[in-house]
C-alpha positions, 0 to 999 in steps of 0.5 A, spaced: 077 400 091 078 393 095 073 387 093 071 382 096 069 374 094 064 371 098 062 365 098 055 362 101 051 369 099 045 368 102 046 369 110 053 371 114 056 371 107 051 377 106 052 380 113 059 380 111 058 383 104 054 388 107 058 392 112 064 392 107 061 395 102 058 400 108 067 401 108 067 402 100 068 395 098 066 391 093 063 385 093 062 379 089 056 374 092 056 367 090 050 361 091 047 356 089 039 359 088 037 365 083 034 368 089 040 369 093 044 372 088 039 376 085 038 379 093 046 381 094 048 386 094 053 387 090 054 383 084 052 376 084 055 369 081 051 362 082 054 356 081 054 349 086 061 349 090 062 342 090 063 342 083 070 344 080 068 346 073 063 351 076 068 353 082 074 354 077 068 359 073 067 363 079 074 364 080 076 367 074 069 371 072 069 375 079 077 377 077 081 380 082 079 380 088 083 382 095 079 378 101 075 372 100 071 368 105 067 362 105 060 362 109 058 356 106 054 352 110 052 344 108 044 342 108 042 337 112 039 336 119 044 341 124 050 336 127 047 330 124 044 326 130 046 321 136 052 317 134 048 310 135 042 312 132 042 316 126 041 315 119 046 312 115 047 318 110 049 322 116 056 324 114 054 325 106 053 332 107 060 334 110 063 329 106 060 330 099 058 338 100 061 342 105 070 338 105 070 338 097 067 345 097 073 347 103 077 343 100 076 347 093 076 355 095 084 353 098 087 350 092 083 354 087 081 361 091 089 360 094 092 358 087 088 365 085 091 370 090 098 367 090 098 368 082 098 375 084 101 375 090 098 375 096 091 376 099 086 374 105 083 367 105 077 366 111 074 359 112 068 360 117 067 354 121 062 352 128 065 350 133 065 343 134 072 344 130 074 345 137 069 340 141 065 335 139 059 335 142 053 330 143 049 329 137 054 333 132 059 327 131 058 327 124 059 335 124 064 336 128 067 330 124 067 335 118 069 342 122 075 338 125 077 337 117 076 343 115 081 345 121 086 341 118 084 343 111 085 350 114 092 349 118 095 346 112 093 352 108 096 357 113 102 354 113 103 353 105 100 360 102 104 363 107 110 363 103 106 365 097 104 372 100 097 369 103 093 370 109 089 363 111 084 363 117 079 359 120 074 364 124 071 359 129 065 362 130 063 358 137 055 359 138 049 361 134 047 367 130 044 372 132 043 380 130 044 386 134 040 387 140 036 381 140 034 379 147 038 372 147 041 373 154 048 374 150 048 366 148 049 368 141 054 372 136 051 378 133 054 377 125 055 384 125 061 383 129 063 377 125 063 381 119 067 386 124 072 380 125 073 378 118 075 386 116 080 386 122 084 380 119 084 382 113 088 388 115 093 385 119 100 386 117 104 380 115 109 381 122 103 378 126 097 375 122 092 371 126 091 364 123 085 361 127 081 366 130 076 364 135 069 368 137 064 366 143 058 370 145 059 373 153 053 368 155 057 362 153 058 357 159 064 353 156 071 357 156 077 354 154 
């Protein structure tokens, strides 16, 4: 039965964990409240992602795993405000939470898979890793990191027999049929995305997978 590492239990990753368990997987939940994990629904691990001691236990306590996916999402108010006139700690959630947690599922969940010779490793980002927009300086910064944390990933556990991606979701969130006038992204299909990458074959695996909703008015 394959199984599923998922951190950031409490939205998209549950969203995730549930459709896959729908699929006869199982799951591993990891988050920082006693709530989250006691409300997954599959078996739950708390534990703060930035902290390497806490993360080398997730790791070695869920076993083996075959997919692993990072929803993790940093406090803080969203995109971190107006260049000029934000607070002057607005860049601490992106550099002390979200890229030392980024950082730590690659090397320590990508050292875990390639020890036992291959897998799948999805980093979810916003996308403001493709642009920056006005009043998310400080999170673009912080997706654009992740982006490159991604690349590097992708190009080194390749070898080793690992499947990196960065799923770039480019809207907000929303659920099936709500009323949004397609402008957000229903995250059952992001859970659709997640399974579909993990399934490729190694003759064309994808790396960076972006998603926007029909209603988005900005294209690439």
């Amino acid at each position: 039965m394959p199984q599923l590492l998922v951190f950031g239990a409490r939205n998209l990753g549950r969203v995730i964990a549930e459709h896959l368990i729908s699929q006869g997987w199982e799951a591993t939940g990891v988050a920082r409240s006693e709530e989250t994990v006691a409300a997954f629904p599959g078996r739950g691990l708390q534990a703060d992602l930035t902290d390497r001691d806490q993360m080398r236990r997730v790791v070695e306590e869920a076993g083996a795993f075959d997919l692993a996916v990072n929803a993790y999402s940093p406090k803080g108010r969203f995109g971190g405000g107006d260049l000029t006139t934000t607070d002057d700690d607005a860049m601490a959630p992106y550099l002390e939470q979200l890229l030392p947690e980024v950082f730590s599922f690659y090397r320590l969940v990508g050292a875990s898979l390639a020890e036992r010779g291959g897998g799948t490793l999805i980093q979810v980002t916003g996308g403001s890793a493709r642009r920056a927009l006005p009043g998310r300086a400080p999170w673009a910064s912080g997706a654009a990191a992740t982006r490159a944390l991604s690349q590097a990933a992708a190009n080194e556990l390749k070898p080793k027999g690992v499947h990196a991606c960065l799923l770039i979701c480019d809207g907000s969130f929303g659920g099936a049929g709500d009323d949004d006038g397609g402008t957000k992204i229903d995250t059952t299909e992001l859970a659709r995305a997640v399974q579909y990458l993990h399934g490729q074959g190694r003759s064309a695996w994808t790396h960076e997978l972006v998603v926007t909703p029909v209603g988005d008015r900005w294209t690439p």
